[in-house]
Steps between C-alpha positions, in 0.01 A plus 500: 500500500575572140726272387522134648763368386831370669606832640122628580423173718791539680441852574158444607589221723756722631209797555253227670690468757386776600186477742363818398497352101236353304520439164166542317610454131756344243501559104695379272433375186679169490293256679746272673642835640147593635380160645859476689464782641190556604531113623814666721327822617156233639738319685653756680251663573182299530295647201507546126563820327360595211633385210529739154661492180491851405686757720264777421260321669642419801574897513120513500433305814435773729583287822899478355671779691861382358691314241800303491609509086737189438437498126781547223691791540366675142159489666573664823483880425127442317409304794623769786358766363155320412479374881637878665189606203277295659604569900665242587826496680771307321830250585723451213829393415725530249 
């Protein structure tokens, strides 16, 4: 998850529900964000993702095979086409 703010925790709460789901990393760069979330995703399901700050990064991690983007909407088009750049299939909304 890129993004984990209101709507992005929600979202991925939503997606965990899913058996077949694991999160394995959050960014965002304001902390409180970040340490909810990832506090949300280890409950749900047993273990911690990793945590980063810089999306880039995260788009790095080679054992991320999708992204859920749940940042500000004047972000989203950099951040699609850097994940689709880097393989990964994405979920956004609008």
């Amino acid at each position: 998850m890129i993004g984990s703010g209101g709507r992005g925790t929600f979202v991925m709460g939503v997606f965990q529900k899913n058996a077949g789901l694991k999160v394995g990393a959050i960014c965002d760069v304001y902390e409180p964000n970040l340490e909810r979330a990832l506090s949300a995703a280890s409950k749900a399901q047993g273990s911690s993702p990793k945590a980063y700050r810089n999306y880039k990064q995260l788009l790095d991690d080679k054992s991320i095979s999708a992204v859920l983007i749940a940042t500000p909407e004047h972000w989203h088009h950099r951040m699609v086409l850097d994940a689709l750049a880097a393989g990964k299939d994405v979920y956004v909304e609008k």
